[in-house]
C-alpha positions as a printed NumPy array, in Angstrom:
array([[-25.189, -21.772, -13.546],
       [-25.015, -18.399, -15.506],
       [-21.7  , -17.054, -17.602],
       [-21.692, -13.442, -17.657],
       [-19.616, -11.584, -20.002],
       [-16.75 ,  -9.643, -18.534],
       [-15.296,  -6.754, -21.41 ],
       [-11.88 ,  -5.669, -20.024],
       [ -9.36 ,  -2.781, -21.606],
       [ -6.075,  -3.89 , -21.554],
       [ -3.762,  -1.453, -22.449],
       [ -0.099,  -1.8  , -22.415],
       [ -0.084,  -5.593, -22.954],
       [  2.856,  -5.993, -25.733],
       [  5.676,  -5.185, -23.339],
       [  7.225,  -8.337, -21.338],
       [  5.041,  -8.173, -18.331],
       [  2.236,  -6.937, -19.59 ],
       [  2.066,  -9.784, -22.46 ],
       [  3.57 , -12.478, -20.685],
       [  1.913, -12.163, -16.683],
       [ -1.265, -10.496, -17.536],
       [ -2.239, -11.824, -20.94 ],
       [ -1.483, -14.637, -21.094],
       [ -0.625, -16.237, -18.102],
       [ -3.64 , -14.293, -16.616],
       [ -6.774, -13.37 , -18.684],
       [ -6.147, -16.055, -21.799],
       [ -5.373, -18.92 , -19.201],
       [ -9.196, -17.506, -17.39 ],
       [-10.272, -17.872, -20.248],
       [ -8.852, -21.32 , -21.411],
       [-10.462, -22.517, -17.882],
       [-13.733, -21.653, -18.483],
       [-13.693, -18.27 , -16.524],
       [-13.876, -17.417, -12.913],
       [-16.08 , -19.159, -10.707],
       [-18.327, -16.747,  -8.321],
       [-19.632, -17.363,  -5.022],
       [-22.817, -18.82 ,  -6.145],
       [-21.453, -21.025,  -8.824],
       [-21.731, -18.741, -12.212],
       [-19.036, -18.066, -14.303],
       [-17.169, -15.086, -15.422],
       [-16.124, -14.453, -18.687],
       [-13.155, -12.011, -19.382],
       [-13.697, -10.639, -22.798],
       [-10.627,  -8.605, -23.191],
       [-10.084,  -5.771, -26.476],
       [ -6.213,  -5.119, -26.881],
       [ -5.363,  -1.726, -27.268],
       [ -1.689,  -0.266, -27.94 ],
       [  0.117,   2.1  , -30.368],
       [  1.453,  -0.395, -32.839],
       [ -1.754,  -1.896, -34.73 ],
       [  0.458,  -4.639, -36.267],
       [  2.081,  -5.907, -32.905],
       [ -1.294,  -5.391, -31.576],
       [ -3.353,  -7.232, -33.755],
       [ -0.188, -10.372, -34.056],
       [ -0.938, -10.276, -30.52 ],
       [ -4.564, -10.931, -30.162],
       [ -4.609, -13.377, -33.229],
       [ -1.917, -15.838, -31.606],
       [ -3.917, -15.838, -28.353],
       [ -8.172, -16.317, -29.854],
       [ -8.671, -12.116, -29.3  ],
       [-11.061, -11.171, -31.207],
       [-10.66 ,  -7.384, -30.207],
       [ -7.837,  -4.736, -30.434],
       [ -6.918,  -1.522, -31.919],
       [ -4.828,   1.597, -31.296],
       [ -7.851,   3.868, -30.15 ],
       [ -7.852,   4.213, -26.362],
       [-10.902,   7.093, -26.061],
       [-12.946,   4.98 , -28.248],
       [-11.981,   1.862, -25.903],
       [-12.862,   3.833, -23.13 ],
       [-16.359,   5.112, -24.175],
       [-17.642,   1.619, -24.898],
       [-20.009,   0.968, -21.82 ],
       [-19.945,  -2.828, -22.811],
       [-16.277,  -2.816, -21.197],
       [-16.117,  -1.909, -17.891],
       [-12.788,  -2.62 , -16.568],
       [ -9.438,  -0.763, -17.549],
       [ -6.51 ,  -2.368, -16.784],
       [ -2.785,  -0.774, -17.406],
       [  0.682,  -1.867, -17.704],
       [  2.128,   0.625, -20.   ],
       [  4.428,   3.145, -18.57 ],
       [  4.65 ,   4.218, -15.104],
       [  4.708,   8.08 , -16.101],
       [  1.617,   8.05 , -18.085],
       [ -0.403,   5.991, -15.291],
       [ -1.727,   7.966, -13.285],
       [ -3.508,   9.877, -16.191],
       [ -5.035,   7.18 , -17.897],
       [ -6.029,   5.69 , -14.46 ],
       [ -7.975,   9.162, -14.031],
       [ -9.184,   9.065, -17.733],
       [-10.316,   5.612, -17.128],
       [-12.185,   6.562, -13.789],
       [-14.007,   9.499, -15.446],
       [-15.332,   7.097, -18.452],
       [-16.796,   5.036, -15.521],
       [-14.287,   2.159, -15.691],
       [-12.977,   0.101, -12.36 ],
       [ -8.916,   0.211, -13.23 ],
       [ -6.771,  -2.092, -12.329],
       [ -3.011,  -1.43 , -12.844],
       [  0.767,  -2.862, -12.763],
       [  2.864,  -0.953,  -9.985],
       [  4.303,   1.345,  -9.248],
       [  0.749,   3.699, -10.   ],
       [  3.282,   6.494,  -9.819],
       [  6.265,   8.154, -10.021],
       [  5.557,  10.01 ,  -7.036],
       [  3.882,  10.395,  -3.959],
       [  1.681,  13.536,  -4.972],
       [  0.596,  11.79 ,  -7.694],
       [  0.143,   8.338,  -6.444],
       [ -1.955,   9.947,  -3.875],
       [ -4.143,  11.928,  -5.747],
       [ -5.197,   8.935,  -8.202],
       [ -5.887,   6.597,  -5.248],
       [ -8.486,   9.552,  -3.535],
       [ -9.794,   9.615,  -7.247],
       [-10.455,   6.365,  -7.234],
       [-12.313,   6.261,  -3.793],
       [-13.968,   9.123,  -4.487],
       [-15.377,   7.394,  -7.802],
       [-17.074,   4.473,  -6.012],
       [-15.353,   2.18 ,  -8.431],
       [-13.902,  -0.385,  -7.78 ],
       [ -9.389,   0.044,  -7.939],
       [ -6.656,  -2.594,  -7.424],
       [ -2.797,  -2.248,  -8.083],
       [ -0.827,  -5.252,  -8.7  ],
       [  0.832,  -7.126,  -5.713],
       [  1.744, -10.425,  -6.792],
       [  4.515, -10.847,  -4.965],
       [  2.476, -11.783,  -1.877],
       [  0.659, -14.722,  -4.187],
       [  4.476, -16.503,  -4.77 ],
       [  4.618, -20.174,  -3.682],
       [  7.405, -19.281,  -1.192],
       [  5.686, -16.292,   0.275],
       [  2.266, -18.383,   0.926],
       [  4.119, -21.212,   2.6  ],
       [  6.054, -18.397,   4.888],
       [  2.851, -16.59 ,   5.745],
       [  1.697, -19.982,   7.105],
       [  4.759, -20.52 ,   9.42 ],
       [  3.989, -16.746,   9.969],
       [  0.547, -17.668,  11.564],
       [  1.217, -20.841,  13.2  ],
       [  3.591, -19.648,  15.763],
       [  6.661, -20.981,  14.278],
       [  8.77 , -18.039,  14.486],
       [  7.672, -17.304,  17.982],
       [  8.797, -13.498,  18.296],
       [  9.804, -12.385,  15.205],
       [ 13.321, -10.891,  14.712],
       [ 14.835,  -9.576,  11.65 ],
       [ 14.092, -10.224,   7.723],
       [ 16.764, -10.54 ,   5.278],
       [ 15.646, -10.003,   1.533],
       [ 18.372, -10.581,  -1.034],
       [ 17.292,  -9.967,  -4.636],
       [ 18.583,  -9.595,  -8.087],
       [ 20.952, -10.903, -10.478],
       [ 23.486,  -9.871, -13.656],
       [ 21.749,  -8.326, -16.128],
       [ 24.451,  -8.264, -18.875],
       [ 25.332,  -4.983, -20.414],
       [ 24.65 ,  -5.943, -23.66 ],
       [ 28.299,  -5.459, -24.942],
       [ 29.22 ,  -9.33 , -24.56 ],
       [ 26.284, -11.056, -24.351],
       [ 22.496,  -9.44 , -25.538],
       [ 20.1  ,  -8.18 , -22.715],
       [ 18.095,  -9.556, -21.253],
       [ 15.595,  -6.628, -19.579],
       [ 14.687,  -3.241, -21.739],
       [ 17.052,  -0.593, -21.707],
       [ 14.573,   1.673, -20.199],
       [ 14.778,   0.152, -16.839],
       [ 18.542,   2.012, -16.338],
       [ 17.664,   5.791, -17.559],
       [ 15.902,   7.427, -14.848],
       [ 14.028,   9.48 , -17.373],
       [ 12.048,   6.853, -18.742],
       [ 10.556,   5.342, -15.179],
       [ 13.925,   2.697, -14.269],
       [ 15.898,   2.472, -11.352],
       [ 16.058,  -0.33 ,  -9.127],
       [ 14.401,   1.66 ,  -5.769],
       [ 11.206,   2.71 ,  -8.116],
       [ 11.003,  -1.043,  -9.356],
       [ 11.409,  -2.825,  -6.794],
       [ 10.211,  -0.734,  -3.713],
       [  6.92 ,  -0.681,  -4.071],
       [  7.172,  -4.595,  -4.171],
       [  9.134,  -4.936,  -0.348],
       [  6.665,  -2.13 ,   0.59 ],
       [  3.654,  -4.786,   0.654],
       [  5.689,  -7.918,   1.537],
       [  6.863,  -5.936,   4.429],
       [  3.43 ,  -4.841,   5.765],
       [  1.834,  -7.927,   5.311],
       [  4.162, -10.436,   6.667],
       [  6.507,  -9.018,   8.297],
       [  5.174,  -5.916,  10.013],
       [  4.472,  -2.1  ,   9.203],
       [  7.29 ,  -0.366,   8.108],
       [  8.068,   2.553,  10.224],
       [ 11.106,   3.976,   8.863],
       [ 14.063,   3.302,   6.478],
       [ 17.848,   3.997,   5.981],
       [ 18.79 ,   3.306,   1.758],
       [ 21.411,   3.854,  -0.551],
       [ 21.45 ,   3.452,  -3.841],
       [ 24.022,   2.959,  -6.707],
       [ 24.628,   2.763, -10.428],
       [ 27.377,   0.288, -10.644],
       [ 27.267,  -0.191, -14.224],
       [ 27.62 ,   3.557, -15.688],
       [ 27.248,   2.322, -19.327],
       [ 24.794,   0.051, -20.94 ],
       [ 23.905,  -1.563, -25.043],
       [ 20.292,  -0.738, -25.764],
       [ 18.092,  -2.82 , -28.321],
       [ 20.105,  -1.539, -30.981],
       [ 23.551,  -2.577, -29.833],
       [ 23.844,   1.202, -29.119],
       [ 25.855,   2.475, -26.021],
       [ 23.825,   4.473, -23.701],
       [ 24.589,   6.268, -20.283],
       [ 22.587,   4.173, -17.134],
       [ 21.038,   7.344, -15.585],
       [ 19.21 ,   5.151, -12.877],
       [ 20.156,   3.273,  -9.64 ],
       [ 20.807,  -0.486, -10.602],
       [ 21.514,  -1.431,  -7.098],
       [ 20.143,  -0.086,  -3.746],
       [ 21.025,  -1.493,   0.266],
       [ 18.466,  -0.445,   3.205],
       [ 17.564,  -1.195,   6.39 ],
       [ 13.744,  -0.998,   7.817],
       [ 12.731,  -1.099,  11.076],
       [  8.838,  -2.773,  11.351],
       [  6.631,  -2.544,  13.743],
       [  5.421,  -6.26 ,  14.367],
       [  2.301,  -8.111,  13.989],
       [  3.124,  -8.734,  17.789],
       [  4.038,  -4.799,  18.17 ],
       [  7.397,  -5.971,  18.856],
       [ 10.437,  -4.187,  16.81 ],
       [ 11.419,  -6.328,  13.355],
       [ 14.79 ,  -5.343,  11.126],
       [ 14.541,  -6.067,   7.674],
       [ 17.818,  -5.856,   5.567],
       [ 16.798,  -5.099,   1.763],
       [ 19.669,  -5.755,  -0.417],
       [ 18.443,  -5.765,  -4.347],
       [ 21.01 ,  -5.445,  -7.4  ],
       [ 21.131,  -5.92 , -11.067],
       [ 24.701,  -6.408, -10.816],
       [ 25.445,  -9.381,  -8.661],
       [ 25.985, -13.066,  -9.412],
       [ 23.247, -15.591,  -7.482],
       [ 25.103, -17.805,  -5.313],
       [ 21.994, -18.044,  -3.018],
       [ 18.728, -20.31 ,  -3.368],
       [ 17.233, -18.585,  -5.392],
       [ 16.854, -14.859,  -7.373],
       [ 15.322, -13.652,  -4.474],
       [ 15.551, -15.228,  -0.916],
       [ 13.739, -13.993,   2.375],
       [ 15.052, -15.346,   5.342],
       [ 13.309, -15.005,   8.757],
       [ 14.944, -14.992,  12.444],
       [ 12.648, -15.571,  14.899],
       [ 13.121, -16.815,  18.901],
       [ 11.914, -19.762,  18.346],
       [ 12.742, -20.844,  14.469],
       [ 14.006, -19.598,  11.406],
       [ 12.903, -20.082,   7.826],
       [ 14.093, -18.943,   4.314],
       [ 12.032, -19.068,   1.33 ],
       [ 12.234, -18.002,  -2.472],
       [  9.912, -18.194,  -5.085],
       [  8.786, -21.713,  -4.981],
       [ 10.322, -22.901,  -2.256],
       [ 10.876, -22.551,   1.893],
       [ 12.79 , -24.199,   4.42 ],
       [ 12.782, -24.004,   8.442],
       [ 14.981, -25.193,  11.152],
       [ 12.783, -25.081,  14.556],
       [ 14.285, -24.196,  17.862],
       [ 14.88 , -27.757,  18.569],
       [ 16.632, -28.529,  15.707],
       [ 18.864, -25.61 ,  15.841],
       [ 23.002, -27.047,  15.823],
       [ 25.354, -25.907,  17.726],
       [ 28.456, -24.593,  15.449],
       [ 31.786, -23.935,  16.677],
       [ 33.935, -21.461,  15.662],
       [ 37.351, -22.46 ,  14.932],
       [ 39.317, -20.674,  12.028],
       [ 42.211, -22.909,  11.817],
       [ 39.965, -25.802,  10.786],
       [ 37.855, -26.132,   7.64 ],
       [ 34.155, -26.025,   8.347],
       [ 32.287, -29.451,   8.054],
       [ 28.863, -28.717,   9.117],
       [ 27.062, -28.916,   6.232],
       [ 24.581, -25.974,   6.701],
       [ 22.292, -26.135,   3.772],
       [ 20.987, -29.837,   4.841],
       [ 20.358, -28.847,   8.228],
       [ 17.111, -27.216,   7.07 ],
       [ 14.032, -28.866,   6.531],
       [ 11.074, -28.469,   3.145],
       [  7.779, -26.793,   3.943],
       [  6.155, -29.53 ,   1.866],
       [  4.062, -28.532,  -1.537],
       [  0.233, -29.149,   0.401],
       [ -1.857, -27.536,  -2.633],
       [ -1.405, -26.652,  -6.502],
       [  0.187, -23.201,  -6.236],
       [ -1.173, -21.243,  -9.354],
       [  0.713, -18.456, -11.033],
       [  0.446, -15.234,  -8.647],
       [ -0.793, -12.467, -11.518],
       [ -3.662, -14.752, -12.362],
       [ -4.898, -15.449,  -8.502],
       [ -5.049, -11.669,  -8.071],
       [ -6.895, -11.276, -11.422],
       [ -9.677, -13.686, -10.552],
       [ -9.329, -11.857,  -6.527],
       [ -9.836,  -8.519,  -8.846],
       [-12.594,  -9.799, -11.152],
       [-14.859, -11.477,  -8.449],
       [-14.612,  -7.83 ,  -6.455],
       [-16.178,  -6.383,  -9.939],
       [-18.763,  -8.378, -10.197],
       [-19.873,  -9.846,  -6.889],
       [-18.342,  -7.478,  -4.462],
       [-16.181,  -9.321,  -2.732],
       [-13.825,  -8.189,  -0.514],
       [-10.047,  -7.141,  -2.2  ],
       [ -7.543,  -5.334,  -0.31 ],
       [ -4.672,  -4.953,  -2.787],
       [ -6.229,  -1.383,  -3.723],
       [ -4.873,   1.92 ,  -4.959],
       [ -3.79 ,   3.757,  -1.622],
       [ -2.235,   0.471,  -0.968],
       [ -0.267,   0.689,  -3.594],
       [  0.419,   4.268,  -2.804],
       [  2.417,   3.235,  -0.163],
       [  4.898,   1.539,  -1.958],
       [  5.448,   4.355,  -3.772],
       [  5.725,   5.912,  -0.231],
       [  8.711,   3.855,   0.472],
       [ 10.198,   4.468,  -2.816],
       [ 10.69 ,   8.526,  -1.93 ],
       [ 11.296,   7.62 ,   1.594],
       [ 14.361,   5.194,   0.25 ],
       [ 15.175,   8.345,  -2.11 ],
       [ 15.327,  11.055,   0.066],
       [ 17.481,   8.454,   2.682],
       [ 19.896,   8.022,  -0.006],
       [ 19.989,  11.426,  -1.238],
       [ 20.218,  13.188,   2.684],
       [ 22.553,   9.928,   3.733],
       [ 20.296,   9.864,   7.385],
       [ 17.209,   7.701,   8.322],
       [ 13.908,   8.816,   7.068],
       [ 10.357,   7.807,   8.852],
       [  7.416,   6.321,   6.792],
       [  4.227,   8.117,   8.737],
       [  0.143,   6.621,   7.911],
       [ -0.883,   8.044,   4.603],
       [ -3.772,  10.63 ,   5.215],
       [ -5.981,   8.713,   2.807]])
């Protein structure tokens, strides 16, 4: 067995996700496991440079993880031929040019979502990118979550039967930062920076939708900034120019062809009393199942009780225990990093990866379809992309 050297640029790495997901959870914990393991048995090596604009939080960075690389340089980065993948998580404005930038230097790019702003531009970097004959992925790691997996499996045994509706319920407070600090940037709630909730989290449902749920065929959204004034870093008031809060409806086309509703209700101003941050639950004809990040529950046709409804009389049925645990059957490992060894085996040995560019193109679809819904107040259809 072989270990081949893999030299990745990874720009945008000191902000939360970026540092936390894709650094270290990802590429230093490939690294800490001996690499990725190929088809034939060699190994993989990700030997990752650090680039960013702040040489000191740069260079802090690699030293507390073993990187021996990094600087503030991006075209020199780029014009190494001894690194040949680019990988971004910097700010959703500028990527779509450095994805380009990173294409014509000869680099496969791999990049955080959304890959655009908008449509036009999400577009044109994904026909770049096929055009290039490199190889292009866009982060989807929501389908890689413990909860997901284990409802994709009810998904494809039958259990649902014909599948009904999907209910996604997401979000929690994110203080102001008056009271108590913050605890996201402030940049996610001014539009002009990249936030809102429907640009965030969008191009997320987009994917979860299509994959396990059905094709989404059109949408009805409205959006909201509940919380008009916000603390930034500084303890600084600032006007929240974006959406913190959006509702919509979808309706799907099933796996089945059959018609699915999804109900898509995501807020940074709400208080969890659910199972979790974010819970999907699934109606089908012949058993139901909810599932979060970790976790998922079903209750099968048979099993189904038989409430009564009878207001002058406190409920006893205790609900939440008539459900039963999809039991843990494997070691789920974190999401970002199963994508990144996906990503890294379709560099080097080919192998097949859908999660690619004008896939994530579509979420940013969705994103102006759920804008122009909100901004029109009427129903707006989400055709094929011409890609």
């Amino acid at each position: 067995m072989a270990t081949h050297r893999l030299g990745i640029v990874m720009h945008g790495v000191t902000g939360r996700m970026g540092m936390n997901q894709h650094l270290i959870r990802s590429i230093v914990a490939i690294r800490q496991q001996g690499g990725v393991t190929l088809s034939n048995g060699d190994k993989v090596m990700p030997d990752p440079i650090l680039i960013g604009r702040n040489a000191e939080k740069i260079e802090a960075l690699a030293r507390a993880h073993g990187i021996g690389r990094w600087g503030t340089n991006l075209d020199a980065a780029l014009a190494d031929r001894n690194d040949t993948v680019f990988f971004d998580a910097g700010t959703t404005q500028m990527r779509p040019q450095l994805l380009a930038q990173a294409l014509r230097a000869g680099k496969h790019v791999y990049c955080e979502k959304p890959i655009a702003t908008t449509l036009g531009e999400a577009l044109e970097i994904a026909r770049t990118a096929q055009a290039s004959g490199l190889k292009h992925g866009a982060v989807q790691d929501k389908l890689f979550l413990p909860g997901l997996r284990k409802l994709d499996m009810l998904r494809r045994a039958g259990f649902f039967g014909r599948m009904l509706n999907v209910r996604l319920d997401f979000g929690y407070w994110v203080f102001e930062g008056d009271l108590q600090p913050i605890q996201r940037p402030s940049w996610n709630y001014r539009k002009e920076d990249g936030g809102g909730m429907i640009l965030d989290m969008m191009c997320h449902w987009r994917y979860v939708l299509d994959n396990l749920f059905g094709q989404v065929k059109s949408i009805s959204c409205i959006g909201a900034t509940h919380i008009p004034t916000r603390w930034d870093e500084a303890g600084k008031p600032y006007d929240a120019t974006a959406d913190d809060a959006a509702y919509g409806t979808a309706e799907l086309v099933g796996h089945n062809g059959e018609p699915v509703i999804a109900q898509l209700t995501m807020s940074w101003a709400t208080r969890v009393r659910r199972d979790d941050l974010v819970t999907f639950h699934v109606d089908g004809t012949h058993g139901s199942a909810v599932a979060g990040l970790t976790d998922c529950r079903a209750q099968s046709r048979v099993n189904t009780p038989r409430p009564v409804w009878n207001p002058d009389v406190k409920q006893t049925m205790p609900f939440f225990d008539q459900w039963q645990e999809v039991p843990d059957t494997q070691v789920y490992d974190n999401g970002f990093k199963i994508q990144w060894e996906h990503f890294i085996r379709h560099v080097v040995e080919d192998a097949p990866y859908q999660w690619t560019l004008p896939e994530g193109a579509k979420g940013v679809q969705l994103v102006e379809a759920a804008l122009k819904s909100w901004k029109d107040r009427r129903w707006v259809d989400v055709p094929a992309l011409d890609l």
